[in-house]
ROSE-4610 file (N, C-alpha, C; in Angstrom, 1 decimal, always signed):
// ROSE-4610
residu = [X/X/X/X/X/X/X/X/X/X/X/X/X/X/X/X/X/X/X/X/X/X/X/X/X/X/X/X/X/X/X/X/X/X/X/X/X/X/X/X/X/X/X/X/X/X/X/X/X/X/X/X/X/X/X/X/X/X/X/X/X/X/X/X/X/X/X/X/X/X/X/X/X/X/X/X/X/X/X/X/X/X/X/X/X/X/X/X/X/X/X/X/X/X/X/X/X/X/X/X/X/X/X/X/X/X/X/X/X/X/X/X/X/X/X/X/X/X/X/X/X/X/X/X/X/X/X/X/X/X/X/X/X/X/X/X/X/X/X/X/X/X/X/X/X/X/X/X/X/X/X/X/X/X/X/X/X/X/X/X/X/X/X/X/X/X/X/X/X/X/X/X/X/X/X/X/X/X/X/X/X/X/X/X/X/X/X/X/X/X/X/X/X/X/X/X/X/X/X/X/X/X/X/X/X/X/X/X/X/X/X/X/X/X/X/X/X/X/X/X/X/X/X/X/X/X/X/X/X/X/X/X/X/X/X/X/X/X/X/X/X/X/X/X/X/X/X/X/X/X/X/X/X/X/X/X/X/X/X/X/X/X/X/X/X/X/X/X/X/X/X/X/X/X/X/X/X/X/X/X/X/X/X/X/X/X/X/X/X/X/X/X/X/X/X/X/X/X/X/X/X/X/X/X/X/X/X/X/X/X/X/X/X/X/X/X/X/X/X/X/X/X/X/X/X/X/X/X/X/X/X/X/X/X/X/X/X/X/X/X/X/X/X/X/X/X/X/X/X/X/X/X/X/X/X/X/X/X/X/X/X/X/X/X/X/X/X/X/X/X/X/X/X/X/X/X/X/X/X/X/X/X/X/X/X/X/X/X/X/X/X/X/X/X/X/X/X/X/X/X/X/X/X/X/X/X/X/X/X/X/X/X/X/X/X/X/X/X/X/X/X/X/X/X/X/X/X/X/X/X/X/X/X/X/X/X/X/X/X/X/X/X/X/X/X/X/X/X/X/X/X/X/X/X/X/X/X/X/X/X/X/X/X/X/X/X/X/X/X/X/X/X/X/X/X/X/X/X/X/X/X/X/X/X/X/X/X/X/X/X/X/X/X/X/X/X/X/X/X/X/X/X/X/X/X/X/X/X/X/X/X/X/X/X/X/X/X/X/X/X/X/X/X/X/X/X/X/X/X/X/X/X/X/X/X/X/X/X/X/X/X/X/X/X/X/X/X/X/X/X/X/X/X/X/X/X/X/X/X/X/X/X/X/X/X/X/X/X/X/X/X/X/X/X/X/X/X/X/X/X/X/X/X/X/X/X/X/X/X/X/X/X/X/X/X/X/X/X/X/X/X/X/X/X/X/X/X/X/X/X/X/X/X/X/X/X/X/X/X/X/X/X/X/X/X/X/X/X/X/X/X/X/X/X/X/X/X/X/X/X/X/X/X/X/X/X/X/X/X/X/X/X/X/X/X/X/X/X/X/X/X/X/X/X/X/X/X/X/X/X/X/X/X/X/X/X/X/X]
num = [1/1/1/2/2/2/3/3/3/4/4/4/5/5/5/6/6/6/7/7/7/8/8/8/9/9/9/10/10/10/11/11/11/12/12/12/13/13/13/14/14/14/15/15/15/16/16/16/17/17/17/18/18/18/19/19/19/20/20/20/21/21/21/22/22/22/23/23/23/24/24/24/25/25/25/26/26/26/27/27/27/28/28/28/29/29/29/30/30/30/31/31/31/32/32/32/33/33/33/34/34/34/35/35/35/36/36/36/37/37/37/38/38/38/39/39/39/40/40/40/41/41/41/42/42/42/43/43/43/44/44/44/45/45/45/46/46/46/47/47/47/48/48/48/49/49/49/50/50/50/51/51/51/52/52/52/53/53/53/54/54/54/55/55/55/56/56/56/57/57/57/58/58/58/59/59/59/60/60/60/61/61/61/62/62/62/63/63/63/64/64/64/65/65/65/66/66/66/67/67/67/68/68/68/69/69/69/70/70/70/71/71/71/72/72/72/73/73/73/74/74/74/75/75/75/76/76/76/77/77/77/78/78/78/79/79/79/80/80/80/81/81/81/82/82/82/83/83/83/84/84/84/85/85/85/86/86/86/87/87/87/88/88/88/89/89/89/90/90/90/91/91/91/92/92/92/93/93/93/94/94/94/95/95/95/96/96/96/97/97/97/98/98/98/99/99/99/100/100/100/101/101/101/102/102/102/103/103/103/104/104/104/105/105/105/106/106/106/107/107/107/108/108/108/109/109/109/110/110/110/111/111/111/112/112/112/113/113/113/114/114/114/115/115/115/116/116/116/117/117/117/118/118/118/119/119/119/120/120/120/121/121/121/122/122/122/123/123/123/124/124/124/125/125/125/126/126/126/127/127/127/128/128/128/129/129/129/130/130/130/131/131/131/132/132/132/133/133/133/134/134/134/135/135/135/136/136/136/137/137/137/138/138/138/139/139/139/140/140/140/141/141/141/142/142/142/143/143/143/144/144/144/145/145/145/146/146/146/147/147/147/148/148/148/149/149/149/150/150/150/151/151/151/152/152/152/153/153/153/154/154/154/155/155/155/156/156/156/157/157/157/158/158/158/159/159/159/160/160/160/161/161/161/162/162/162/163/163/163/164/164/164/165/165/165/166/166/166/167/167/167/168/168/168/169/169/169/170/170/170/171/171/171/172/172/172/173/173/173/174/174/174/175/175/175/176/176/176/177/177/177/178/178/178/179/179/179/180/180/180/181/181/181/182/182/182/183/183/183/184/184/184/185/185/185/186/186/186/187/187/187/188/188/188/189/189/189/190/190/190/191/191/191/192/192/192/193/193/193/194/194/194/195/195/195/196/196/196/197/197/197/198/198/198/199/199/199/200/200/200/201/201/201/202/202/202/203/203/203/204/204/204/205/205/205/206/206/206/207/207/207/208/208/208/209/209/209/210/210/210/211/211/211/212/212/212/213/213/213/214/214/214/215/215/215/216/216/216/217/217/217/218/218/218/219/219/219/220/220/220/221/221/221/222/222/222/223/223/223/224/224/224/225/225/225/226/226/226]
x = [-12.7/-11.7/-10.3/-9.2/-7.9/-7.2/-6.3/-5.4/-5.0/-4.3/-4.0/-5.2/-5.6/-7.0/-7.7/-7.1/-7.7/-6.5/-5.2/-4.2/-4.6/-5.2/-5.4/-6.1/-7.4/-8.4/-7.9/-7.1/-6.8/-6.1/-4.8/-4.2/-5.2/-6.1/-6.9/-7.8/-7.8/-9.1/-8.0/-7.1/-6.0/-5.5/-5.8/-5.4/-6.4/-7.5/-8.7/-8.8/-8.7/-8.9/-7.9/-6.8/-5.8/-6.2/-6.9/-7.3/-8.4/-9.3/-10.6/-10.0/-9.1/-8.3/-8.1/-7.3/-6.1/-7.6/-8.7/-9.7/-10.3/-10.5/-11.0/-10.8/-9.0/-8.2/-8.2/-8.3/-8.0/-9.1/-10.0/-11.3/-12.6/-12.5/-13.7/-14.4/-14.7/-15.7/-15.8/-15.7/-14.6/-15.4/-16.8/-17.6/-17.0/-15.6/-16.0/-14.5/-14.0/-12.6/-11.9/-10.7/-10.2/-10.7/-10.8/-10.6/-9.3/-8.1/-6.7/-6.4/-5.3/-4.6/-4.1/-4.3/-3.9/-2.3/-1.5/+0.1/+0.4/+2.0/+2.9/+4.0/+4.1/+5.3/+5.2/+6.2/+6.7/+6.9/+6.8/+7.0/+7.8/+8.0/+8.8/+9.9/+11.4/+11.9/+11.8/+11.9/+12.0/+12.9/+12.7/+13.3/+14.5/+15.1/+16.4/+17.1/+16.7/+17.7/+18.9/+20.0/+21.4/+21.6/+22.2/+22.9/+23.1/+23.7/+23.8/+24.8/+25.8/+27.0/+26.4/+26.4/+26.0/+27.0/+27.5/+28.8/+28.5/+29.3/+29.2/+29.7/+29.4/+29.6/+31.0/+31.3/+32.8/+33.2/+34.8/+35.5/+34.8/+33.7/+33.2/+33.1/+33.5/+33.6/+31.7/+32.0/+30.8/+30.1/+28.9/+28.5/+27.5/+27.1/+26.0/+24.9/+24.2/+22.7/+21.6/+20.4/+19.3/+19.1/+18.9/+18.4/+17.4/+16.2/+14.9/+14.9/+15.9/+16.0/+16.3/+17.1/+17.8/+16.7/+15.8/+14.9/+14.0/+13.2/+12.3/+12.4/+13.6/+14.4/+14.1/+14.7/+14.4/+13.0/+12.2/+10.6/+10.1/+9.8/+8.4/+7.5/+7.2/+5.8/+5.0/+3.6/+2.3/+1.7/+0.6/-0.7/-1.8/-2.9/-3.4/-3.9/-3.8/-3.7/-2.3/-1.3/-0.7/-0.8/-1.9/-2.0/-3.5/-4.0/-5.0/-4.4/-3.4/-2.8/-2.5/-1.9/-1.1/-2.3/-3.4/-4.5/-5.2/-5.6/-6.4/-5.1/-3.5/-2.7/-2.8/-3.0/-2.7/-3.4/-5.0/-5.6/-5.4/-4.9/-4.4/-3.6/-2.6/-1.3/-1.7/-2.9/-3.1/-4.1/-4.8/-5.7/-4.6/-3.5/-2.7/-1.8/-1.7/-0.8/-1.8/-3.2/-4.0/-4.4/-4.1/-4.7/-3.1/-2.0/-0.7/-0.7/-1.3/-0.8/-1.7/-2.7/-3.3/-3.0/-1.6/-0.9/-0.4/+0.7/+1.6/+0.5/-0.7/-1.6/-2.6/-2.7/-3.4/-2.7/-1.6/-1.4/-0.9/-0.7/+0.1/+1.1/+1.2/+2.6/+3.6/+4.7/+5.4/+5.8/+5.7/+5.9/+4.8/+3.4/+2.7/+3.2/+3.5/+3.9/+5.4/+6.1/+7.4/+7.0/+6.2/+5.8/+4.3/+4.2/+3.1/+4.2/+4.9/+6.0/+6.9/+7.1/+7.2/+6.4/+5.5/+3.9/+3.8/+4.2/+4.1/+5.8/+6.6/+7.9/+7.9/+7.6/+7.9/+7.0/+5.3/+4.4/+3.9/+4.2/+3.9/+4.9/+6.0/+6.5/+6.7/+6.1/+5.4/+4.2/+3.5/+2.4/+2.7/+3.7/+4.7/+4.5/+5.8/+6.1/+5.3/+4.1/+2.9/+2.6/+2.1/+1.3/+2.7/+3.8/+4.4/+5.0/+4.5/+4.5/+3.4/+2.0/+1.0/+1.3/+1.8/+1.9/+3.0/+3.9/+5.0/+4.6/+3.2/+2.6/+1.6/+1.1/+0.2/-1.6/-1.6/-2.7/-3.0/-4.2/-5.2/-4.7/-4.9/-4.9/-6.5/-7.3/-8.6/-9.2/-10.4/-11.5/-12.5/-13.1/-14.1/-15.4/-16.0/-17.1/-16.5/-15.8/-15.1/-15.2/-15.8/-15.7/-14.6/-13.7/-12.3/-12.5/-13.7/-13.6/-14.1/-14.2/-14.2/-12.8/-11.9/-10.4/-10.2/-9.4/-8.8/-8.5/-8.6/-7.7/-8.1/-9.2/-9.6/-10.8/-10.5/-11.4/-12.7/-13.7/-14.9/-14.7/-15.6/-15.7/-16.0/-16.7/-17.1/-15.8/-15.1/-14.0/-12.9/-12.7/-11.9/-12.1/-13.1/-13.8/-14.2/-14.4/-13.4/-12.4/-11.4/-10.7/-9.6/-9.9/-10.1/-10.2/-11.8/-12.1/-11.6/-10.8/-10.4/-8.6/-8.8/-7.3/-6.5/-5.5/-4.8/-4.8/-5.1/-5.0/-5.8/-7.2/-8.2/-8.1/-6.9/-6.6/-5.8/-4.4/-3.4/-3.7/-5.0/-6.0/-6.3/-7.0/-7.6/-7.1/-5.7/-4.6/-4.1/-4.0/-3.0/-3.9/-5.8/-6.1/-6.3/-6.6/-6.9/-5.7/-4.7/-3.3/-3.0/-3.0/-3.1/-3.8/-5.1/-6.2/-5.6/-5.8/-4.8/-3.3/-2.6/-1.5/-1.5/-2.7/-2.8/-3.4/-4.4/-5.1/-3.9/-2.9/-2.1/-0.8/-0.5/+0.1/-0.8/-1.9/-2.8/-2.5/-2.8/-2.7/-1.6/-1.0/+0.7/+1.5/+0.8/+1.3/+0.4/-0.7/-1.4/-1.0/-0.7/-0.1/+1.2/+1.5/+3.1/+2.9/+1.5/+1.1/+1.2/+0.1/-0.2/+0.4/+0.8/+1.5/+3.2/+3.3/+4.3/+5.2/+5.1/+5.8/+7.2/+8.1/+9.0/+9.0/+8.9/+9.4/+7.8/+6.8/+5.7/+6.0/+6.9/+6.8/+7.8/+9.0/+9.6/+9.3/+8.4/+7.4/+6.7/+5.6/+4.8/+5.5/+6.8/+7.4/+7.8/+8.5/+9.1/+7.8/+6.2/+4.8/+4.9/+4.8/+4.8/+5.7/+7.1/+7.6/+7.9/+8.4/+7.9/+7.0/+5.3/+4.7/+4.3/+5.0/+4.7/+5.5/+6.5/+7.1/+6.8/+6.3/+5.4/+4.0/+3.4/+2.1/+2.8/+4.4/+4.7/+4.7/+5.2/+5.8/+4.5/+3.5/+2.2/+1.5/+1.5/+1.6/+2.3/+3.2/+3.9/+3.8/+2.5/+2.7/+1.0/+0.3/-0.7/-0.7/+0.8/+0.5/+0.4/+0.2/-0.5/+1.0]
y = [-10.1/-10.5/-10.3/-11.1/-11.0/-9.9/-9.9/-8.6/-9.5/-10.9/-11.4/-11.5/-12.5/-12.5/-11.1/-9.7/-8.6/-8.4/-8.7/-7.9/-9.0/-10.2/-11.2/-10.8/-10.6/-10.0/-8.8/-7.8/-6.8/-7.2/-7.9/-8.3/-9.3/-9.9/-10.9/-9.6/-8.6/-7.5/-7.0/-6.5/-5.7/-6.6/-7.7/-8.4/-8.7/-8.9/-9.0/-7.9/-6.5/-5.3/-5.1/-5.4/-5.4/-6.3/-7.5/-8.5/-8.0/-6.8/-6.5/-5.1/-4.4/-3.6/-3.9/-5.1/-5.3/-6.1/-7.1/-6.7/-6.2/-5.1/-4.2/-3.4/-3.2/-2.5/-3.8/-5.2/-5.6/-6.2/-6.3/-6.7/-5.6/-4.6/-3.6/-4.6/-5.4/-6.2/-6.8/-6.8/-7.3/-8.3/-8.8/-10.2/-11.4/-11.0/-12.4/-12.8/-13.1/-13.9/-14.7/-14.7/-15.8/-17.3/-18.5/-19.6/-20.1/-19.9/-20.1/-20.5/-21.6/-22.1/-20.8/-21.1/-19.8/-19.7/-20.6/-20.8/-22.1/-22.1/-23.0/-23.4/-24.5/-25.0/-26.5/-26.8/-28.4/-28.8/-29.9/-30.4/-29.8/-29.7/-29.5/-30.4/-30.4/-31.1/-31.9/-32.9/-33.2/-32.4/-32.0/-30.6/-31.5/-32.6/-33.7/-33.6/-32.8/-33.1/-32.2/-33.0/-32.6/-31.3/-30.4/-28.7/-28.7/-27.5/-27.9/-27.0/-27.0/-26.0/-25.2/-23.6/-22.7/-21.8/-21.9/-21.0/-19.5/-19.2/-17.4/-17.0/-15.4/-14.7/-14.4/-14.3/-14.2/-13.4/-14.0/-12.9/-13.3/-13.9/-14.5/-15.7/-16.2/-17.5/-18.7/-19.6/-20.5/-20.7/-20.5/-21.2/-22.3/-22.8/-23.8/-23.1/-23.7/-23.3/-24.5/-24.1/-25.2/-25.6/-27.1/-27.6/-26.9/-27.0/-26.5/-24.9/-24.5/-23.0/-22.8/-23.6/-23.6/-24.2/-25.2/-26.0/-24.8/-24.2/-23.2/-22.1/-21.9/-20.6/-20.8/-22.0/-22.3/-22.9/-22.6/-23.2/-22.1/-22.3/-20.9/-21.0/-19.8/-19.0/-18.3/-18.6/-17.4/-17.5/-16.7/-16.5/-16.7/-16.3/-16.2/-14.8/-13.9/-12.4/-12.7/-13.1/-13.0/-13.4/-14.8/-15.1/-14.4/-13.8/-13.3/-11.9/-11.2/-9.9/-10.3/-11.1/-12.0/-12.4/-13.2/-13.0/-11.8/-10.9/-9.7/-8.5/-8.9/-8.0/-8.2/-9.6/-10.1/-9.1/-9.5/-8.7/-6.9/-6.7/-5.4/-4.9/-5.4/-5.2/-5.4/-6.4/-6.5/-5.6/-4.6/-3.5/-2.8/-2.1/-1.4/-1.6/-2.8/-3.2/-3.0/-3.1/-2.8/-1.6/-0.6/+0.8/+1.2/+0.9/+1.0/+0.9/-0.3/-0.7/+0.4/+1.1/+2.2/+3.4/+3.7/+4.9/+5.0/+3.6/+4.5/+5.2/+4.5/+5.0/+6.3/+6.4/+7.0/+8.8/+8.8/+9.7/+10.8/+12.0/+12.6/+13.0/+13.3/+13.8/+12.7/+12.9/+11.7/+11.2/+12.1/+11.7/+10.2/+10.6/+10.1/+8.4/+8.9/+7.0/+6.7/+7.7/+6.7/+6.3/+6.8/+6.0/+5.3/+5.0/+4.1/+2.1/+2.9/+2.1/+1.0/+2.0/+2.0/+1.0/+1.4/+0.4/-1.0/-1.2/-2.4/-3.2/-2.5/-2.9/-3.9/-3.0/-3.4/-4.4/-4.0/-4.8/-5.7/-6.5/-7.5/-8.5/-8.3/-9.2/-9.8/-8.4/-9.0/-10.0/-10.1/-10.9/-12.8/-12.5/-14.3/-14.4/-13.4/-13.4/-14.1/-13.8/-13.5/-15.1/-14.7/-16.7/-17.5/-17.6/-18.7/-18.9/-17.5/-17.6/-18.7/-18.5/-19.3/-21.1/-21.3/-22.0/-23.3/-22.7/-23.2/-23.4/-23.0/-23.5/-24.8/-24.5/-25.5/-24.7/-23.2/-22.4/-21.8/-21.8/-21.4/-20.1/-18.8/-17.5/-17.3/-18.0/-17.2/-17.3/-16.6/-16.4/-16.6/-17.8/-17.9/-16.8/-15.7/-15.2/-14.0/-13.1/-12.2/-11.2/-10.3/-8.9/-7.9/-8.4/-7.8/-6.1/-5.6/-4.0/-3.1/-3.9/-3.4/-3.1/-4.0/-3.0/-1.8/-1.4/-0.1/+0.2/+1.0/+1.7/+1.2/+0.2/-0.5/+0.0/+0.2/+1.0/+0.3/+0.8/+0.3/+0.2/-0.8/-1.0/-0.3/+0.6/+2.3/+3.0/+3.4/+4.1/+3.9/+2.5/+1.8/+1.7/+1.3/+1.8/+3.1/+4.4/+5.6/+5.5/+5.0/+5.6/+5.1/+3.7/+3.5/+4.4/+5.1/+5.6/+7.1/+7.6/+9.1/+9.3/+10.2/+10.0/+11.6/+12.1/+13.2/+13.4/+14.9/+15.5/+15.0/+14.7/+14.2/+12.7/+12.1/+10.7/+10.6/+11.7/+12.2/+12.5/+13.0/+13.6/+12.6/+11.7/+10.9/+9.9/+9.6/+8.5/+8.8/+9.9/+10.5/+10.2/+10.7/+10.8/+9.3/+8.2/+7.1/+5.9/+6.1/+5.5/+5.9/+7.3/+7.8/+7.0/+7.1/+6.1/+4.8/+3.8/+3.1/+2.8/+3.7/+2.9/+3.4/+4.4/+4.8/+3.5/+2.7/+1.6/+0.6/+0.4/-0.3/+0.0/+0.8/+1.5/+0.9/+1.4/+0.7/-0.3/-1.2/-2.5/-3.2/-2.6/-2.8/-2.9/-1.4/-0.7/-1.8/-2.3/-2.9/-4.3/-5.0/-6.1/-6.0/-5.2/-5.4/-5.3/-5.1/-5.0/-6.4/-7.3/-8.5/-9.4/-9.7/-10.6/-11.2/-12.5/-13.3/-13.6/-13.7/-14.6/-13.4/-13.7/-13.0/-12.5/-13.2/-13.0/-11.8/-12.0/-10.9/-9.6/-9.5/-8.7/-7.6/-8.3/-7.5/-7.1/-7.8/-7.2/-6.3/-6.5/-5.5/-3.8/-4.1/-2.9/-2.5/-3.2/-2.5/-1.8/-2.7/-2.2/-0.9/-0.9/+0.5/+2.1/+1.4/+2.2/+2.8/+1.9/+2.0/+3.1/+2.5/+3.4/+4.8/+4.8/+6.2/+7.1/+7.1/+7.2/+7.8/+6.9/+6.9/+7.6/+7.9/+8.8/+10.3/+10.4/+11.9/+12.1/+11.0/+11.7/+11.7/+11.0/+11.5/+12.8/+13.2/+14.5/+15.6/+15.3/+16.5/+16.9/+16.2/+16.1/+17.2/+17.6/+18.4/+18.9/+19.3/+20.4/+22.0/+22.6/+24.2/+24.9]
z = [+20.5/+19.4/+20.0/+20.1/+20.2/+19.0/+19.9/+19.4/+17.8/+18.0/+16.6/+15.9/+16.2/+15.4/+14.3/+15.3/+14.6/+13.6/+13.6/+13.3/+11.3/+11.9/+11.0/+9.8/+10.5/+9.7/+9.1/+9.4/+8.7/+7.7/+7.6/+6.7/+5.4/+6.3/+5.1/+4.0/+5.0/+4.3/+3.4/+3.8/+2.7/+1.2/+1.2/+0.2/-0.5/-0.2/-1.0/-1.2/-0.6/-1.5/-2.7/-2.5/-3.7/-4.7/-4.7/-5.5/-6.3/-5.7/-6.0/-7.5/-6.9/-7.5/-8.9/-8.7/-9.7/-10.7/-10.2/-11.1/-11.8/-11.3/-11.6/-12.6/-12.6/-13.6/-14.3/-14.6/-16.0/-16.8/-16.0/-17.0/-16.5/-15.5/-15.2/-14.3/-13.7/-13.2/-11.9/-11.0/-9.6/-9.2/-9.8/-9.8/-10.2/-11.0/-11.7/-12.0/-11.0/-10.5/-11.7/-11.9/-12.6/-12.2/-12.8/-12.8/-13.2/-12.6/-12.6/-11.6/-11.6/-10.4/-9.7/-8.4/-7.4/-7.4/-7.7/-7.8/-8.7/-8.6/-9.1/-8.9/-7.8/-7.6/-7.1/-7.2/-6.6/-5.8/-5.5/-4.0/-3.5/-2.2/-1.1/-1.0/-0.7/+0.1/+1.3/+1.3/+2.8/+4.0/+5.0/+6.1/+6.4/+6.0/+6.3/+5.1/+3.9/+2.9/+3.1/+2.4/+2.9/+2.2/+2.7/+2.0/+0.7/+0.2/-0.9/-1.5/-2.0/-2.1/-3.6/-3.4/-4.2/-4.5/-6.0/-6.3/-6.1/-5.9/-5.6/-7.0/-7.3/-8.1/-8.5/-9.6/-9.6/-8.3/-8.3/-7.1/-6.1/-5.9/-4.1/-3.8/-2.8/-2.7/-2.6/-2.7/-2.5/-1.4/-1.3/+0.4/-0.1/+1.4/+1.6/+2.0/+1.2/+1.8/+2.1/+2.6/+2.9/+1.4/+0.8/-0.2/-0.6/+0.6/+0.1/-0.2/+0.3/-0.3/-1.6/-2.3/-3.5/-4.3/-3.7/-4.6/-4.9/-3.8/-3.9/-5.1/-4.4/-5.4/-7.0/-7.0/-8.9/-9.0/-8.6/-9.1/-9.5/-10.9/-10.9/-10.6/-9.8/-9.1/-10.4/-10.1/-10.3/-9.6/-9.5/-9.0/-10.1/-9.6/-10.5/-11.0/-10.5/-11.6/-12.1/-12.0/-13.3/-14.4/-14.3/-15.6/-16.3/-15.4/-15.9/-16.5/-16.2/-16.5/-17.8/-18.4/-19.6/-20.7/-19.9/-21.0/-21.3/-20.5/-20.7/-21.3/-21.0/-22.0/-23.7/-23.3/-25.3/-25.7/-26.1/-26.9/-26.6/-25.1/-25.3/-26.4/-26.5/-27.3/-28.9/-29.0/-30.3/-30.9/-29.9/-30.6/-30.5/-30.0/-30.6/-31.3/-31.6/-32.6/-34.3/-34.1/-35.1/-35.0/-34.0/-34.5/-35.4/-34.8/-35.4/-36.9/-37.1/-38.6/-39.6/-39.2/-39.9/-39.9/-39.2/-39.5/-41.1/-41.3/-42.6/-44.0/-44.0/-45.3/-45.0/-43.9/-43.3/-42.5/-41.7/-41.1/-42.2/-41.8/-42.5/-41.4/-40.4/-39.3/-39.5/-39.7/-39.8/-38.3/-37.4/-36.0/-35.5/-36.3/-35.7/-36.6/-38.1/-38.5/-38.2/-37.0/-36.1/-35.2/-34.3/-33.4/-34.0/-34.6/-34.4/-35.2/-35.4/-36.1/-34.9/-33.8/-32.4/-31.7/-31.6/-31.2/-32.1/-32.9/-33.4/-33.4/-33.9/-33.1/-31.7/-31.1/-29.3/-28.8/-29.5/-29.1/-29.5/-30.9/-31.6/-31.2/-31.2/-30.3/-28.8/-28.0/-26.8/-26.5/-27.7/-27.9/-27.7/-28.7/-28.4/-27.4/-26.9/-25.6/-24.3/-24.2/-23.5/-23.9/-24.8/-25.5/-24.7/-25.4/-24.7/-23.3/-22.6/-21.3/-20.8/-21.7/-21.1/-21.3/-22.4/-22.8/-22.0/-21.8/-21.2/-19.6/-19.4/-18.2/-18.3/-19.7/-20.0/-20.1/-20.2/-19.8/-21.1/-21.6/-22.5/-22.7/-23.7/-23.7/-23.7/-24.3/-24.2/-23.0/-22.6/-21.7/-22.3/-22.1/-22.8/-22.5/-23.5/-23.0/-22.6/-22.2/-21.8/-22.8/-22.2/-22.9/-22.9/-24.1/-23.4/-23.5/-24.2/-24.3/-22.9/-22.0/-20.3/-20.4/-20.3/-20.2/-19.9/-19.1/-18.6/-20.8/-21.3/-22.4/-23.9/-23.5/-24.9/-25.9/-27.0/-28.1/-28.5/-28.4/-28.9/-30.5/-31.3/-32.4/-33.0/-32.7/-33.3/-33.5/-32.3/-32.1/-33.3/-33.3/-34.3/-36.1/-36.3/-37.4/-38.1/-36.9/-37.5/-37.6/-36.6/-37.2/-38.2/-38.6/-39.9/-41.2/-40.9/-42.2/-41.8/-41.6/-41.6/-41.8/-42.6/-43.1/-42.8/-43.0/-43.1/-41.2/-41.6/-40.2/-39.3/-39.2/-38.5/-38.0/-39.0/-38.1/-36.9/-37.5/-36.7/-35.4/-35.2/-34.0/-33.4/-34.0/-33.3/-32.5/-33.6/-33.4/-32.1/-32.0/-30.5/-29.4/-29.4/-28.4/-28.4/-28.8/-28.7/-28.0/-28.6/-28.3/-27.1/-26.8/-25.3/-24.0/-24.5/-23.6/-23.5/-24.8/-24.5/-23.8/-23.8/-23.3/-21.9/-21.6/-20.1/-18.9/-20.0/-19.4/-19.4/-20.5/-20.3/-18.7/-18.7/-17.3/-16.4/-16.4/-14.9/-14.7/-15.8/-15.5/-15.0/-15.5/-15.4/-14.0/-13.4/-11.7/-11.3/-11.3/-10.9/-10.3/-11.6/-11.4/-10.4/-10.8/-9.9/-8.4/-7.7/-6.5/-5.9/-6.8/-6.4/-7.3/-8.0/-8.7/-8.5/-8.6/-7.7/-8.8/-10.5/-11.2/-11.7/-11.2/-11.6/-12.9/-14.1/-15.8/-16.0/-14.9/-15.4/-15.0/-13.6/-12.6/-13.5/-13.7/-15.4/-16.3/-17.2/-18.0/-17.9/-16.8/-16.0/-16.3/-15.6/-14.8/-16.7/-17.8/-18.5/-19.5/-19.5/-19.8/-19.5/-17.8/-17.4/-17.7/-17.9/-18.0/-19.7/-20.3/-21.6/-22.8/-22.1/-22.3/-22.0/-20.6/-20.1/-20.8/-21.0/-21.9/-23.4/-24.2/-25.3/-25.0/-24.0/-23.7/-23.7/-23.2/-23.2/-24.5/-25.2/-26.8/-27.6/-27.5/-28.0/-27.4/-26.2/-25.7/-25.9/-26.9/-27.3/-28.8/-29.0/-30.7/-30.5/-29.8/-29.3/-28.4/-28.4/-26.6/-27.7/-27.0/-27.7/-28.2]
């Protein structure tokens, strides 16, 4: 084997492991690949098209640059984990947007019905967000057949159904260790994406997911530290 050839294969192995990864963390399963276009973009320029004068930032002057650079530049990119990150977030955000809405009748800490007030705030409108991201590509939100409760952070129907039925102190309990899990699975996914994932407007998201909640896992952590 040539020295390129190996240097080849290493790089092809390192990406498919990050691909197997970022699987892994958003549906549990590393069998069973999206069915999504691998990218998104537009033709190329022809390598003859003329420059193209690009204003500078206030206070700097204008340059030229290659057409096809400028063309590239403005086309949106995906992959395809990011749009699988987008569909397997939705229903993320909407089990915690539904363990949320069972705080105000339910908790007695009032910390626990600000942030859970928090959680529905931030995340119910990320949800739009998300759908008309898909949309504006022309891409379905469902999976057909997908077990979205593999997820890194997602509550079985048991889990949820208590805690439903438990009210005062004992929900307060539960609410913290549950939301916890969740928004931990939500972080994975999140760091995750931002490994392999190409589309700018996710890679933002991603990062504000990640940071966001970590955030919100300390301040549920301080509502049971001893």
């Amino acid at each position: 084997m040539t020295v390129r050839r190996g240097r080849t294969l290493i790089a092809v192995t390192a990406v498919a492991l990050a691909l197997v990864a970022l699987g892994v963390a958003l549906w549990g399963r590393p069998d069973r690949p999206p069915a999504v276009p691998a990218a998104a973009s537009s033709p190329s320029l022809p390598a003859d098209a003329p420059p193209v004068i690009v204003p500078g930032r206030p206070g700097e002057p204008a340059v030229t640059r290659p057409a096809q650079e400028v063309r590239d530049a403005a086309q949106p990119r995906y992959n395809s984990l990011d749009v699988w990150f987008v569909r397997m977030m939705i229903p993320h955000h909407q089990q915690a947007v539904e363990m949320a809405a069972l705080a105000p009748d339910r908790a007695t800490d009032p910390r626990i019905r600000a942030i859970a007030e928090r959680v529905r705030a931030a995340q119910q409108p990320e949800i739009g967000v998300m759908r008309a991201w898909l949309t504006a590509r022309g891409l379905p939100a469902e999976v057909p057949n997908h077990d979205h409760g593999t997820m890194r952070g997602m509550q079985s129907p048991e889990a949820m159904r208590q805690l439903a039925a438990t009210r005062g102190a004992q929900f307060d309990r539960l609410f913290v260790r549950m939301m916890t899990e969740h928004h931990e699975g939500a972080v994975t996914m999140a760091t995750d994406l931002l490994k392999v994932g190409v589309d700018q407007t996710m890679h933002e998201f991603a990062n504000s997911v990640a940071t966001e909640q970590e955030a919100e896992i300390a301040r549920l952590r301080e509502l049971i530290a001893p």
